[in-house]
N, CA and C atoms as a LAMMPS dump frame, in Angstrom:
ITEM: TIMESTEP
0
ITEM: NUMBER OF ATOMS
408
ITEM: BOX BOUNDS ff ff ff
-5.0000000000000000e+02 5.0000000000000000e+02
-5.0000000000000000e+02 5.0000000000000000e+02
-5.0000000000000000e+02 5.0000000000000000e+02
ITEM: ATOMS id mol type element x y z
1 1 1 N 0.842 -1.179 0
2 1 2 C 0 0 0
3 1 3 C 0.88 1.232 0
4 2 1 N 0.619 2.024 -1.073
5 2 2 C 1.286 3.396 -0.838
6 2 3 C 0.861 4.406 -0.351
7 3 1 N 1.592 4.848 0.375
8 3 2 C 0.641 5.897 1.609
9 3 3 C 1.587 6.936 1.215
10 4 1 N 0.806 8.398 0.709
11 4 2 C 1.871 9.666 0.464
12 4 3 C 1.205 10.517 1.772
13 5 1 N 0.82 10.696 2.504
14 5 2 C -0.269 11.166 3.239
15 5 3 C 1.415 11.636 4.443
16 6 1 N 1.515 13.006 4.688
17 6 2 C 2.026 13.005 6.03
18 6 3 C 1.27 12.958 7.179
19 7 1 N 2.436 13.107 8.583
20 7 2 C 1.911 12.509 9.449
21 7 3 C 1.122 14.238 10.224
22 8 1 N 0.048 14.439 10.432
23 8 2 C -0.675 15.808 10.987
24 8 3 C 0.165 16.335 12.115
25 9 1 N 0.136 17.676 12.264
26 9 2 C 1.153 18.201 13.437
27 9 3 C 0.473 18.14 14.605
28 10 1 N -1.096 18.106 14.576
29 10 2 C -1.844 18.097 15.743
30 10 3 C -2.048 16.428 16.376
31 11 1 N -1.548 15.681 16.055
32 11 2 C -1.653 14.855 16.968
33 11 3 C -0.939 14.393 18.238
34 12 1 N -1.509 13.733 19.141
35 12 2 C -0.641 13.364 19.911
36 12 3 C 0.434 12.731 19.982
37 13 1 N 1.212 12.462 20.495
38 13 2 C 2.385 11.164 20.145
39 13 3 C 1.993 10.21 20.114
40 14 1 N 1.2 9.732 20.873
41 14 2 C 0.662 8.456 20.765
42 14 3 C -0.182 8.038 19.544
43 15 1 N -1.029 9.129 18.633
44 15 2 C -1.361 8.737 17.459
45 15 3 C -0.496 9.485 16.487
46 16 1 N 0.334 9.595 16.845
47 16 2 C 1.788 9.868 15.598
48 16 3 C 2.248 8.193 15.313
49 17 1 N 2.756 8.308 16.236
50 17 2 C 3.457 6.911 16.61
51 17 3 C 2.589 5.598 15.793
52 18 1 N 1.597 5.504 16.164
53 18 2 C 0.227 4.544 15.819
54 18 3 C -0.079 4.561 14.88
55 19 1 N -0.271 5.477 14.302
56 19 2 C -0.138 5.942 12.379
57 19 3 C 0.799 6.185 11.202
58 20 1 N 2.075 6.445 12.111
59 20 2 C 3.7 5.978 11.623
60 20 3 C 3.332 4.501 11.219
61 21 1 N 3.355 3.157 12.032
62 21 2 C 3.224 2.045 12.307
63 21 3 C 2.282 1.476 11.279
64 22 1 N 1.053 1.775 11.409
65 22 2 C 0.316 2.123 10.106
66 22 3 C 0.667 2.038 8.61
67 23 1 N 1.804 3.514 8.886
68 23 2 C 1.873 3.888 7.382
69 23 3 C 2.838 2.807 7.019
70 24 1 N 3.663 2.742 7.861
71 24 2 C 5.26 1.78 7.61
72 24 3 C 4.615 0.41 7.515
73 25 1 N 3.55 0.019 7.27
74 25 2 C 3.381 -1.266 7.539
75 25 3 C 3.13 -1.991 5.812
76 26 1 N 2.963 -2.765 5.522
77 26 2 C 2.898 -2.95 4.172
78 26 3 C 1.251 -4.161 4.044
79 27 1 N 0.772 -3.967 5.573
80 27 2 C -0.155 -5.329 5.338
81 27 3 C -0.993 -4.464 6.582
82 28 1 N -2.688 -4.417 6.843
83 28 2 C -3.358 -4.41 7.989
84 28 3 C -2.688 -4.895 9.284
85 29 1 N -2.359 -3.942 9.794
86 29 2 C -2.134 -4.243 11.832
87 29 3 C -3.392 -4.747 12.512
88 30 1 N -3.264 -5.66 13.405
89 30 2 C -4.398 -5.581 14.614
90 30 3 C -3.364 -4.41 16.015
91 31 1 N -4.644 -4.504 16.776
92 31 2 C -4.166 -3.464 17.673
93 31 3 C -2.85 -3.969 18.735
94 32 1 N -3.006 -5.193 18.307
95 32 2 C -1.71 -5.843 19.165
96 32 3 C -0.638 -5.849 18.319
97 33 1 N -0.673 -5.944 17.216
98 33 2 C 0.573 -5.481 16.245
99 33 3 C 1.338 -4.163 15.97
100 34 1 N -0.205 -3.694 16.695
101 34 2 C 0.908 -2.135 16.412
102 34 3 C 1.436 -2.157 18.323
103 35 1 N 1.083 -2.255 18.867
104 35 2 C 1.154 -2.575 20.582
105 35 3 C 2.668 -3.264 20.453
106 36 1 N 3.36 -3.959 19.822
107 36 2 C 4.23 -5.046 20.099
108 36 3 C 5.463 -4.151 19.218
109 37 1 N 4.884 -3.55 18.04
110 37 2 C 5.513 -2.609 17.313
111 37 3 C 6.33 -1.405 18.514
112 38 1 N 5.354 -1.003 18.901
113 38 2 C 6.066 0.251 20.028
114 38 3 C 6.156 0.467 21.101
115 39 1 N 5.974 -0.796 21.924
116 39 2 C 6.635 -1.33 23.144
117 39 3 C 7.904 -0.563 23.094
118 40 1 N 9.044 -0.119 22.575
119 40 2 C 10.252 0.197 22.831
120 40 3 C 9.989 1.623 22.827
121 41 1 N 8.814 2.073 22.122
122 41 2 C 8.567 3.889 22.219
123 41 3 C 7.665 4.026 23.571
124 42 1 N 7.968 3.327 24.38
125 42 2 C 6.924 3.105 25.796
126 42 3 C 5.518 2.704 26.266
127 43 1 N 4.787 2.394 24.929
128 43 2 C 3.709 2.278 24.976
129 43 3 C 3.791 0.378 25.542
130 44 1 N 2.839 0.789 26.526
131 44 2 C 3.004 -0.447 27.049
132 44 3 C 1.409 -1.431 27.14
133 45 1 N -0.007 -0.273 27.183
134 45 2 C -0.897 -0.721 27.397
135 45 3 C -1.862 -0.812 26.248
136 46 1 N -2.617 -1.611 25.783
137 46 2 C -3.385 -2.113 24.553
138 46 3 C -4.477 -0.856 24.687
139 47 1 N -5.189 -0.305 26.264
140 47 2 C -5.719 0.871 25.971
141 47 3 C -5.165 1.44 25.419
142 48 1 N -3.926 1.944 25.339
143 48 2 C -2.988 3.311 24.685
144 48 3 C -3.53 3.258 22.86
145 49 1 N -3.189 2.398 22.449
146 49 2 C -3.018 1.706 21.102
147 49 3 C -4.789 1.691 20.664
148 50 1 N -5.57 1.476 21.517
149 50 2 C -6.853 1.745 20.929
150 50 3 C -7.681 2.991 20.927
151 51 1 N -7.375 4.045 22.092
152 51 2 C -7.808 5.356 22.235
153 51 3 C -7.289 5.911 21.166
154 52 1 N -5.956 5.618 20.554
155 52 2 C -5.085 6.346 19.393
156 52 3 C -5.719 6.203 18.441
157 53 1 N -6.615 4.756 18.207
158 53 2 C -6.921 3.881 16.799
159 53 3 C -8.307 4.937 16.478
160 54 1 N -9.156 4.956 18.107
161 54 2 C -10.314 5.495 17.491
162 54 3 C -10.386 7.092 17.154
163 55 1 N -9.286 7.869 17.626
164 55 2 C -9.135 8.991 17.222
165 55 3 C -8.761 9.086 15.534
166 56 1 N -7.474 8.486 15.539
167 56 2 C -7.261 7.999 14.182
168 56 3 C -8.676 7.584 13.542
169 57 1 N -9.138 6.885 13.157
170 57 2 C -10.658 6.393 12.645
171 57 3 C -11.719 7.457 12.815
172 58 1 N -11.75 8.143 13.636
173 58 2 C -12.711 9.2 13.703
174 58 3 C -12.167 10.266 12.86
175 59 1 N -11.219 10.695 12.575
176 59 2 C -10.92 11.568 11.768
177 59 3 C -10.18 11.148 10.006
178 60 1 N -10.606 9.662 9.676
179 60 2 C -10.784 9.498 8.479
180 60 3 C -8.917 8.971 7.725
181 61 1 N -8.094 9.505 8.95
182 61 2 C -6.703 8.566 8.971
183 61 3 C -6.184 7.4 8.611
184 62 1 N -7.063 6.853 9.613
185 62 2 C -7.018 5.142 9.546
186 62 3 C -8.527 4.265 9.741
187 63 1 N -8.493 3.432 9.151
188 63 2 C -9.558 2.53 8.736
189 63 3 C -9.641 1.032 9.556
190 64 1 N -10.566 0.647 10.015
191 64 2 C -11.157 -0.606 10.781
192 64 3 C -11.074 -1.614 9.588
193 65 1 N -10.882 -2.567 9.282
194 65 2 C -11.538 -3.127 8.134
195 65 3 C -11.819 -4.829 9.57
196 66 1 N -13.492 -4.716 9.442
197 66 2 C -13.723 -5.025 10.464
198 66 3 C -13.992 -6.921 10.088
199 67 1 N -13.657 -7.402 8.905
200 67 2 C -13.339 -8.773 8.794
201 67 3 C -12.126 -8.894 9.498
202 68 1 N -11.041 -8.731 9.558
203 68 2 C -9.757 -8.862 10.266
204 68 3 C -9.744 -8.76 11.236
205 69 1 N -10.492 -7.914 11.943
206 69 2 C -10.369 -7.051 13.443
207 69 3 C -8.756 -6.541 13.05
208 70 1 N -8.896 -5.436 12.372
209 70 2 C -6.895 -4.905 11.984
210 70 3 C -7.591 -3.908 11.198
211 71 1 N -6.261 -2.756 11.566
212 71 2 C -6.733 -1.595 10.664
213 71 3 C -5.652 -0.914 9.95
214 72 1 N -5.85 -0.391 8.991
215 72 2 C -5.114 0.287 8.121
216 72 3 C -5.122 2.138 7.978
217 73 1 N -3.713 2.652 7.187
218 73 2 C -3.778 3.618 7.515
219 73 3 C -4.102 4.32 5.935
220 74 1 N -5.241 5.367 6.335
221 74 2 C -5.699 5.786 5.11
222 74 3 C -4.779 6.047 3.719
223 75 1 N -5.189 5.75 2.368
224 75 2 C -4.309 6.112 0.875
225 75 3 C -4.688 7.359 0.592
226 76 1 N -6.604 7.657 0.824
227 76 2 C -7.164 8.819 0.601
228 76 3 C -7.256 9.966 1.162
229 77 1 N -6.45 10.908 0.994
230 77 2 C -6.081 12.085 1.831
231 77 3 C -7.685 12.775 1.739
232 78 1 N -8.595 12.555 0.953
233 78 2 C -10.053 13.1 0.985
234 78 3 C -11.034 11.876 0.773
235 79 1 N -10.851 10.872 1.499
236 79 2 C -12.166 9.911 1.593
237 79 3 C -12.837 10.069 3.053
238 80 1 N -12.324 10.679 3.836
239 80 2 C -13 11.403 5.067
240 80 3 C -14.491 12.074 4.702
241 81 1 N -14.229 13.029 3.438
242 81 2 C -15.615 13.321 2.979
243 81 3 C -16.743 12.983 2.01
244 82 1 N -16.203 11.496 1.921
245 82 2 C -16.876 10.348 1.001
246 82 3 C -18.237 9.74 1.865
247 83 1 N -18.574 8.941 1.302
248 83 2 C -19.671 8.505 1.976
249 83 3 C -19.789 6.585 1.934
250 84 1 N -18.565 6.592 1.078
251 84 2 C -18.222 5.25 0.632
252 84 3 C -16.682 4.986 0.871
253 85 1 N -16.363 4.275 1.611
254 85 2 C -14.87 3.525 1.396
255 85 3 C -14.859 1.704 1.415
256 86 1 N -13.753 1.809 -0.046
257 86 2 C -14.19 0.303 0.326
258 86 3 C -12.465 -0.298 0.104
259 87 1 N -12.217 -1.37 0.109
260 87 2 C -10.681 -1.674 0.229
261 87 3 C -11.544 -3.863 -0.296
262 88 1 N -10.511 -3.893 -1.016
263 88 2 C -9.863 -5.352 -1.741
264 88 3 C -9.146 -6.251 -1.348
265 89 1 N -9.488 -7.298 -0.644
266 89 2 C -8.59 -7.522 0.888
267 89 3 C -8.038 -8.549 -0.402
268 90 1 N -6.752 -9.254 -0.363
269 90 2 C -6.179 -10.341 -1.3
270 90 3 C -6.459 -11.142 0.017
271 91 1 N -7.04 -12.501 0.183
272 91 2 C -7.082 -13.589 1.074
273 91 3 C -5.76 -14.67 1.003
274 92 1 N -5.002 -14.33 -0.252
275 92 2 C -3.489 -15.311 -0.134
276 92 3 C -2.225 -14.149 0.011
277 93 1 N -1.991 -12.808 -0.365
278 93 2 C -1.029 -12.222 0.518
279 93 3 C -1.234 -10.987 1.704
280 94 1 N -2.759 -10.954 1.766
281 94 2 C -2.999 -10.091 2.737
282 94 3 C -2.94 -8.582 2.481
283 95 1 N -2.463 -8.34 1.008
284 95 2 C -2.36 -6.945 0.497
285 95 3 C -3.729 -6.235 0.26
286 96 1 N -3.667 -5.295 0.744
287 96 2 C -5.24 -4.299 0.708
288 96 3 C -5.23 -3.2 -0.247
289 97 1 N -6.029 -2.884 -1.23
290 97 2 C -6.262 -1.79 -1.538
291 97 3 C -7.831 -1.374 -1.357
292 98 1 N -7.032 0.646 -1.27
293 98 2 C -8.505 0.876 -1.117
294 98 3 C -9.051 1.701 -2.336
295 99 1 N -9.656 1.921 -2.453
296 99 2 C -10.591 2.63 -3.593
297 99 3 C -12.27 3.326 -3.448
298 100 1 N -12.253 4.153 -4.183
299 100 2 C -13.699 4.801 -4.779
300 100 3 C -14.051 4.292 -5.939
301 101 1 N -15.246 4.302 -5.845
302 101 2 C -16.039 4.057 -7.167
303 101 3 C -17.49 4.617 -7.06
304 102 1 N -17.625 5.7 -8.029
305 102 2 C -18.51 6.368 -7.958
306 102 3 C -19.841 6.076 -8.569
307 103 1 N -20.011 5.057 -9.273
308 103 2 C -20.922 4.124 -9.486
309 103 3 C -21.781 3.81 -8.443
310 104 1 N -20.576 3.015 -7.408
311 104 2 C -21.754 2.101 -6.101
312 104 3 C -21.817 3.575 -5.648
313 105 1 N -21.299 4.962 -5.158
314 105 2 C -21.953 5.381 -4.364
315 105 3 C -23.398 6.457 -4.617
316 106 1 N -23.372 6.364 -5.922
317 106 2 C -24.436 6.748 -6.808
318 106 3 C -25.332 6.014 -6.3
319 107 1 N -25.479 4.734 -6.231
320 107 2 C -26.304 3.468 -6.269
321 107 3 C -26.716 4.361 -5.013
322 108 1 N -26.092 3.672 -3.758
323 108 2 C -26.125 4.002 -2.595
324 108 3 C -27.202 5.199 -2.219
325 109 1 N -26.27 6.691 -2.767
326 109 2 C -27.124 7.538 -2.49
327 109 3 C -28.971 7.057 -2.796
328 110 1 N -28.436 6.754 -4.618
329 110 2 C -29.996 6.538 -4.975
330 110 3 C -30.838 5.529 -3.914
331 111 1 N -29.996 4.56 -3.329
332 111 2 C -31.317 3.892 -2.513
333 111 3 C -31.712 4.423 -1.639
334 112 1 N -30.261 5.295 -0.962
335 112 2 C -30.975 5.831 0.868
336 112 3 C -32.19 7.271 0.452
337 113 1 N -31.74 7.567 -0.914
338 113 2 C -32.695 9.018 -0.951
339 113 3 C -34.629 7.987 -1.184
340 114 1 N -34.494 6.824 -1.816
341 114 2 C -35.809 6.349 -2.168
342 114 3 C -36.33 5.679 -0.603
343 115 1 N -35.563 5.062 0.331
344 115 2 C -36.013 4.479 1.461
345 115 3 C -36.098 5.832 2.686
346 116 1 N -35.254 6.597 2.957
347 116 2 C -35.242 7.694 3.578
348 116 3 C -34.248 6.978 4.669
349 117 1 N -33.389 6.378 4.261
350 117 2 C -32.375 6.309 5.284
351 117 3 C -31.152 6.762 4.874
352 118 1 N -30.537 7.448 6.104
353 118 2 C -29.752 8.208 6.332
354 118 3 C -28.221 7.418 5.963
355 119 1 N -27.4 7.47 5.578
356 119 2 C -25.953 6.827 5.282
357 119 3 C -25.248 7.721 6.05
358 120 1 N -24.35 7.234 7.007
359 120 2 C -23.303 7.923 7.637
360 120 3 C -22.059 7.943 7.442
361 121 1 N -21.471 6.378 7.002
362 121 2 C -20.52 6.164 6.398
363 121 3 C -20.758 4.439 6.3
364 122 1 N -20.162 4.377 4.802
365 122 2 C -20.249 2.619 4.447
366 122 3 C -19.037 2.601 4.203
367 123 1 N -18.404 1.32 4.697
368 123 2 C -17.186 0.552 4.283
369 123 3 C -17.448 -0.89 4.056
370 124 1 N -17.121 -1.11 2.329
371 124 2 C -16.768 -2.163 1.717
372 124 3 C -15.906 -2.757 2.083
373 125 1 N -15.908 -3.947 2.028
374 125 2 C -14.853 -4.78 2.068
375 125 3 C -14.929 -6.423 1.043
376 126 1 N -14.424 -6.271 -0.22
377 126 2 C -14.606 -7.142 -1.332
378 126 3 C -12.974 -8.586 -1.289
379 127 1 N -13.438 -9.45 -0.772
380 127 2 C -12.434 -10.562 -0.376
381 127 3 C -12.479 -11.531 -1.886
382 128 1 N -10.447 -11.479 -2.182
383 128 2 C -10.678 -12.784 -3.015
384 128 3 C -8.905 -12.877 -3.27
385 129 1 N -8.499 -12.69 -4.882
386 129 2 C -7.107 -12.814 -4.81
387 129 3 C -7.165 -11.756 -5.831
388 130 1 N -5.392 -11.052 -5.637
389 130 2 C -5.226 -10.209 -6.345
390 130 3 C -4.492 -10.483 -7.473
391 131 1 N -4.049 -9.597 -8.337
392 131 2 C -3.31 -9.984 -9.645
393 131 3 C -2.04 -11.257 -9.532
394 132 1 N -0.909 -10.157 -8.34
395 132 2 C -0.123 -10.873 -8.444
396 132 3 C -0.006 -12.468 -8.171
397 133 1 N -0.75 -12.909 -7.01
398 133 2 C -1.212 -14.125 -6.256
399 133 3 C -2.078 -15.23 -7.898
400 134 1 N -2.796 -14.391 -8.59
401 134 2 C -3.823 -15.44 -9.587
402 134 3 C -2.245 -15.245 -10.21
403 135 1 N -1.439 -14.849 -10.898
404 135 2 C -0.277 -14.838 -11.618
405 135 3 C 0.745 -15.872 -11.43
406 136 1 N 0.695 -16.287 -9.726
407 136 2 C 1.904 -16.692 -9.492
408 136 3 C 1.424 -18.103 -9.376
């Protein structure tokens, strides 16, 4: 995953650190992966690592992808104001991408405007194999 995204000046250290880990990572963390990751930057308690995660996640940073229980750190420097995120999990190397497609969220809108429900935020998550993996 290529992440060009720097790291925000307003965060704490603890979600600097947590979203460094994130970015440097090349595959979805669970919260104990990033926990085991920065044990040596002092973080010692799995609370620490999840108060960080949901700040991170609340502000559109980093992503839950909630088949894994593991999260990733955002590609889209503007999918915060999307209404759709969805990511391509590969099930044989674990590589994620994420993406828009303005199609489904067309769809989307069109159903919640015909039912009258409200969309707050949807995240896709489409499981199978990716290029390189059907290649090899």
């Amino acid at each position: 995953m290529g992440h060009s995204r720097d790291i925000p000046a307003d965060l704490t250290r603890n979600q600097g650190l947590v979203l460094g880990a994130l970015t440097g990572s090349g595959a979805p963390l669970s919260a104990y992966d990033i926990l085991d990751q920065l044990r040596s930057e002092g973080l010692r308690a799995p609370l620490q690592i999840y108060r960080a995660l949901d700040k991170l996640v609340e502000r559109g940073l980093a992503h839950r992808l909630e088949s894994l229980n593991a999260f990733v750190a955002c590609t889209d420097a503007h999918c915060h104001r999307k209404g759709l995120i969805a990511f391509a999990i590969c099930e044989s190397c674990g590589k994620v991408d994420e993406f828009a497609d303005t199609v489904i969220e067309e769809r989307l809108a069109a159903w919640a405007g015909s039912t009258g429900f409200t969309v707050g935020r949807t995240t896709m998550e489409i499981r199978g194999r990716c290029a390189a993996c059907l290649g090899a």
